[in-house]
N, CA and C atoms as a LAMMPS dump frame, in Angstrom:
ITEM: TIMESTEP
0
ITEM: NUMBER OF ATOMS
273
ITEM: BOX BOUNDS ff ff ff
-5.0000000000000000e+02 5.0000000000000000e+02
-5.0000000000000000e+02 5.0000000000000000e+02
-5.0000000000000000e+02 5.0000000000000000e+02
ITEM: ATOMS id mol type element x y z
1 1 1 N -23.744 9.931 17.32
2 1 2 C -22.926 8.741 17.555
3 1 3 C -21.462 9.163 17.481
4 2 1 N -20.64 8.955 18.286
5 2 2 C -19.311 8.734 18.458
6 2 3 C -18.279 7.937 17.738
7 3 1 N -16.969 8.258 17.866
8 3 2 C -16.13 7.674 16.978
9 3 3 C -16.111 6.29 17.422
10 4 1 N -16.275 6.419 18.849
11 4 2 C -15.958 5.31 19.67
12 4 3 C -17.287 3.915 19.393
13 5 1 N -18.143 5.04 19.378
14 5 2 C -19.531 3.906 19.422
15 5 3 C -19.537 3.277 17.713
16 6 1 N -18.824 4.062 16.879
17 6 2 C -18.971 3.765 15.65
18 6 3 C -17.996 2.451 15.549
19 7 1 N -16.856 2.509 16.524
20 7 2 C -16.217 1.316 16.405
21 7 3 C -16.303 -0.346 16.949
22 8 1 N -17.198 -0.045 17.944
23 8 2 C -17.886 -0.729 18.898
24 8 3 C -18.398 -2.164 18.192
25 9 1 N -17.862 -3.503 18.565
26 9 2 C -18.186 -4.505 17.52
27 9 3 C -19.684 -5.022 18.498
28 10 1 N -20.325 -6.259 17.644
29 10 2 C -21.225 -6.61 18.361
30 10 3 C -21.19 -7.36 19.952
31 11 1 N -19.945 -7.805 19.826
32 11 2 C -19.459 -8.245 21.725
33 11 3 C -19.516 -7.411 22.581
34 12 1 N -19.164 -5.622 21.915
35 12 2 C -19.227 -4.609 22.9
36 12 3 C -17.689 -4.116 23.082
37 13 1 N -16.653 -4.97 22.719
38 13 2 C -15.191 -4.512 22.616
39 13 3 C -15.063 -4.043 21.208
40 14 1 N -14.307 -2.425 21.226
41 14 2 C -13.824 -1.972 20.425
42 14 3 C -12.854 -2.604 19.316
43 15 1 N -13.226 -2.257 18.037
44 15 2 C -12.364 -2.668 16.742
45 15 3 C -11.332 -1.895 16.769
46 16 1 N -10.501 -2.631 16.278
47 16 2 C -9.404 -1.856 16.074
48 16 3 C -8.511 -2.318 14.574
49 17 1 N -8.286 -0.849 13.998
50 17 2 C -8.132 -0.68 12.578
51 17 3 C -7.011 -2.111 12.743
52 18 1 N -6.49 -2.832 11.413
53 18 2 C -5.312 -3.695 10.96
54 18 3 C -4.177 -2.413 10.988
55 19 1 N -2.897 -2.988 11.711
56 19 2 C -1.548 -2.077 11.216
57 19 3 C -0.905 -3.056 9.758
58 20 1 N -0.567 -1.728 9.348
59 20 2 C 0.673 -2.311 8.112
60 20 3 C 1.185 -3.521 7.876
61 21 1 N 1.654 -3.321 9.259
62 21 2 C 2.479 -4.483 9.692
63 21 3 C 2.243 -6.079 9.549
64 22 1 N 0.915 -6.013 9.916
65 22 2 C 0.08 -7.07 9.891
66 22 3 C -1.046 -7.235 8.556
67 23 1 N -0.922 -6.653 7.642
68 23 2 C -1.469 -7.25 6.413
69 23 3 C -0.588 -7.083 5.635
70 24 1 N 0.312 -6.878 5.67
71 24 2 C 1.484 -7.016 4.89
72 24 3 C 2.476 -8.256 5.128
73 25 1 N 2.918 -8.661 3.885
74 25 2 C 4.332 -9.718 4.178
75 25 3 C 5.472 -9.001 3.778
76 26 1 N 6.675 -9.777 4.374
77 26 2 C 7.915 -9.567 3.36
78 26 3 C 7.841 -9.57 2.073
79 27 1 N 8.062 -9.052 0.598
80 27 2 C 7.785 -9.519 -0.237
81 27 3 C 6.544 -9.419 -1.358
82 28 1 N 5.586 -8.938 -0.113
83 28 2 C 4.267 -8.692 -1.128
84 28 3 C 4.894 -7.651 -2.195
85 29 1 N 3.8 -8.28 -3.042
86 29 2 C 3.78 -7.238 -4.325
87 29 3 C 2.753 -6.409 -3.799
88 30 1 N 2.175 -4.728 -3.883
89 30 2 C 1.717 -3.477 -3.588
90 30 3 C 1.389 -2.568 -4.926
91 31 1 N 0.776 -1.855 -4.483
92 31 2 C 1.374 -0.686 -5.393
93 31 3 C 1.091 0.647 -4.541
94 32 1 N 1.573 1.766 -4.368
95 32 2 C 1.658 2.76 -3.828
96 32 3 C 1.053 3.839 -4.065
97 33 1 N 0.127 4.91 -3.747
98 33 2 C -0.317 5.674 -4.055
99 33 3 C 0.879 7.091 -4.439
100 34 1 N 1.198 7.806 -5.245
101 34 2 C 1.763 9.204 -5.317
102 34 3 C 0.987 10.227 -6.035
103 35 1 N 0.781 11.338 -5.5
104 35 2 C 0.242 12.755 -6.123
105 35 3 C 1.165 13.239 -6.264
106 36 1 N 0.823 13.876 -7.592
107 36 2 C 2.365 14.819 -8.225
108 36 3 C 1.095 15.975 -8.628
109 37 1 N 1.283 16.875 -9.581
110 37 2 C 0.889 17.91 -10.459
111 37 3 C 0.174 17.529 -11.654
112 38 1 N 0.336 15.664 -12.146
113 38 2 C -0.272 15.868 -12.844
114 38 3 C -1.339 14.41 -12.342
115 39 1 N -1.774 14.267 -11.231
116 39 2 C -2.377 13.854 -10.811
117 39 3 C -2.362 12.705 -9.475
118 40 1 N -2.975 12.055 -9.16
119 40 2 C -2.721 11.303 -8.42
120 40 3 C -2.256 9.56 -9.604
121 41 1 N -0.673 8.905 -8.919
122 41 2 C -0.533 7.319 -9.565
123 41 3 C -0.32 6.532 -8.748
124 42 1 N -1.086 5.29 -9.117
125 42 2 C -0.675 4.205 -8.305
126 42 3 C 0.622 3.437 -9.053
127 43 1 N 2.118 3.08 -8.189
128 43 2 C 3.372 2.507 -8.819
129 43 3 C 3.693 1.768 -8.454
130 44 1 N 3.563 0.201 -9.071
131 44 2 C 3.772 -1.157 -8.108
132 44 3 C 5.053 -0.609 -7.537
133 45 1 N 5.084 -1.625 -6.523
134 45 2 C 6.351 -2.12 -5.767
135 45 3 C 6.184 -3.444 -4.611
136 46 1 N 7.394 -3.291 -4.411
137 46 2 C 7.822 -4.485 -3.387
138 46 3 C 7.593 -4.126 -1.581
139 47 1 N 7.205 -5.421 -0.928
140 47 2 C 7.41 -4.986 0.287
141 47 3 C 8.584 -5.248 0.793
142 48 1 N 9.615 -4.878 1.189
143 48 2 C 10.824 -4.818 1.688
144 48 3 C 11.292 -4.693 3.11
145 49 1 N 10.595 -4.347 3.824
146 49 2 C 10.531 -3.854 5.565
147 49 3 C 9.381 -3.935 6.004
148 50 1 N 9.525 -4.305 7.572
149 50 2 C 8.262 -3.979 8.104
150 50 3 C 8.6 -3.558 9.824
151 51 1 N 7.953 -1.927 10.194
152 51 2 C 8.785 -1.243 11.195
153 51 3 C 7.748 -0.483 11.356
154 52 1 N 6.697 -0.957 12.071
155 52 2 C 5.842 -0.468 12.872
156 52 3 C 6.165 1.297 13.099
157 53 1 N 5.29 2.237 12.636
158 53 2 C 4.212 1.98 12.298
159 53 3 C 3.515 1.805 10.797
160 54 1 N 4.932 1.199 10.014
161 54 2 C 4.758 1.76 8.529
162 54 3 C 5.374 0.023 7.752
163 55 1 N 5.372 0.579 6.674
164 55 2 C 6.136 -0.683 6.21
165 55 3 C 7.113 0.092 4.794
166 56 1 N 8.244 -0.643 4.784
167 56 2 C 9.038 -0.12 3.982
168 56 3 C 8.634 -0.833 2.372
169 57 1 N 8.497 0.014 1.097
170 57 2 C 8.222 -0.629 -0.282
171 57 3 C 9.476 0.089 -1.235
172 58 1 N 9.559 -1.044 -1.499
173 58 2 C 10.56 -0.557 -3.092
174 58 3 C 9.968 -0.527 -4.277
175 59 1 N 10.35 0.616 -4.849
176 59 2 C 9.632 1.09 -6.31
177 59 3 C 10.095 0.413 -7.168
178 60 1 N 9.655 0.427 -8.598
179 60 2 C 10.278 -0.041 -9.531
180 60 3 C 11.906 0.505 -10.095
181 61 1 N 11.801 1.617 -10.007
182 61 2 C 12.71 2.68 -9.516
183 61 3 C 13.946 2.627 -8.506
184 62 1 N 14.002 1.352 -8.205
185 62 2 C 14.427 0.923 -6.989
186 62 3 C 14.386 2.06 -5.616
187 63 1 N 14.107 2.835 -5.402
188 63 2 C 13.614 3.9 -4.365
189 63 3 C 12.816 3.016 -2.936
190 64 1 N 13.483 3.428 -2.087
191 64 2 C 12.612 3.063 -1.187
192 64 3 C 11.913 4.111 -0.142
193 65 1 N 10.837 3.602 0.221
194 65 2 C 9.456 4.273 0.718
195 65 3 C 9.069 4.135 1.979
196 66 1 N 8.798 4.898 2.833
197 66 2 C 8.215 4.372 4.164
198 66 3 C 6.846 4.82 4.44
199 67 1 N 5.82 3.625 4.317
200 67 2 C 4.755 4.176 3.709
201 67 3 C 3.615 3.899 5.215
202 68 1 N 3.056 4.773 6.259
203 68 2 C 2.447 4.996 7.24
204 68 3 C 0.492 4.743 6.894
205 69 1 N 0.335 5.209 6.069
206 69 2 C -0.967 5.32 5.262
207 69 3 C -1.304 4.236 4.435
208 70 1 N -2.716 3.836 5.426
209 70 2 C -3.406 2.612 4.641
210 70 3 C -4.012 2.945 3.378
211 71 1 N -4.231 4.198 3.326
212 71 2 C -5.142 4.577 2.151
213 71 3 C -4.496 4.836 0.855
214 72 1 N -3.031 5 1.034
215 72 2 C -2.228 4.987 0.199
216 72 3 C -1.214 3.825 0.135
217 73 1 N -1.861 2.48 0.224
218 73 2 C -0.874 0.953 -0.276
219 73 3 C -1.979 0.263 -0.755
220 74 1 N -1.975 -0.54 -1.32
221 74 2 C -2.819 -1.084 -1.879
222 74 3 C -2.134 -2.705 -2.519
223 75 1 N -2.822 -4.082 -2.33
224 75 2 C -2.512 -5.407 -2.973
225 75 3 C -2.497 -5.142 -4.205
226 76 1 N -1.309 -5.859 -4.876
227 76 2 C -0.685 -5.524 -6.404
228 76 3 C -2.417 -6.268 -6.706
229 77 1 N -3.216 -5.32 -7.472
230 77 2 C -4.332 -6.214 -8.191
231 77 3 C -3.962 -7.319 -9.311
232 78 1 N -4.249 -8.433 -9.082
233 78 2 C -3.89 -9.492 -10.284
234 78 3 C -4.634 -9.045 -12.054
235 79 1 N -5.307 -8.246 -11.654
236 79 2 C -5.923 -7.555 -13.176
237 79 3 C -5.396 -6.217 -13.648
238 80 1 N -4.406 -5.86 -12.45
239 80 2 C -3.559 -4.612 -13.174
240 80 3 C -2.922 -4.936 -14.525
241 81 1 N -3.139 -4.134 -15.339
242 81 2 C -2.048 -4.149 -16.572
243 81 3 C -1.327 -2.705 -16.922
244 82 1 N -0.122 -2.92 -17.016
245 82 2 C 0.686 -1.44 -16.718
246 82 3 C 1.392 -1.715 -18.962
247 83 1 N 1.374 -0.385 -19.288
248 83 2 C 1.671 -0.234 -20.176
249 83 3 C 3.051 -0.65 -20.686
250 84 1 N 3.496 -0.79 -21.997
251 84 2 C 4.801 -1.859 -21.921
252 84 3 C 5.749 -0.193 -21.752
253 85 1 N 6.891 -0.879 -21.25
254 85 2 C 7.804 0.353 -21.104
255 85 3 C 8.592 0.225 -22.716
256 86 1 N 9.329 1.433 -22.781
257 86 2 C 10.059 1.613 -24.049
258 86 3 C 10.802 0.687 -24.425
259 87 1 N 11.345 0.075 -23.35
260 87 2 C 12.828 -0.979 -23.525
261 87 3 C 12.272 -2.171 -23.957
262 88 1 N 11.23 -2.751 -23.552
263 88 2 C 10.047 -3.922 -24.384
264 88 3 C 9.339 -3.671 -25.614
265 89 1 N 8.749 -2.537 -25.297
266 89 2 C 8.526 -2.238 -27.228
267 89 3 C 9.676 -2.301 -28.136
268 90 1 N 10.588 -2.242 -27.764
269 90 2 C 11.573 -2.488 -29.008
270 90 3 C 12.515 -3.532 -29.113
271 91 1 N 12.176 -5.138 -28.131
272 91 2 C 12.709 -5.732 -28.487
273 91 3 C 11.747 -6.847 -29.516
């Protein structure tokens, strides 16, 4: 079987993957995939742009990203819990 036949819906017209562009809003919350050395992290951010074929995200970091790869964005999960940063533990 083929890439093609693998995409093939039951009407007989080809699927075609979602772009960025289009499951994304202005605004969504995300989080981003990065591999470093000491492993692979996911780092919320913001959606900020959207410019075919990618969409632009801002880090917490304020950094911005131009991120092409579906496999690396991901919907901020509502059950994420991110550890408190230093500046909250000590107030």
């Amino acid at each position: 079987m083929g890439v093609r036949d693998a995409l093939k819906r039951s009407d007989n017209t080809l699927a075609m993957a979602a772009r960025l562009v289009e499951i994304y809003k202005l605004a969504d919350r995300v989080e981003v995939l990065f591999a470093d050395e000491e492993g692979d992290t996911w780092r919320p951010g913001v959606v900020r742009g959207l410019d075919h074929p990618g969409v632009w995200v801002q880090t917490e970091d304020r950094r911005l990203w131009f991120v092409t790869n579906g496999r690396r964005i991901r919907p901020m999960n509502s059950g994420f819990v991110r550890a408190p940063s230093a500046s909250a533990s000590s107030a």
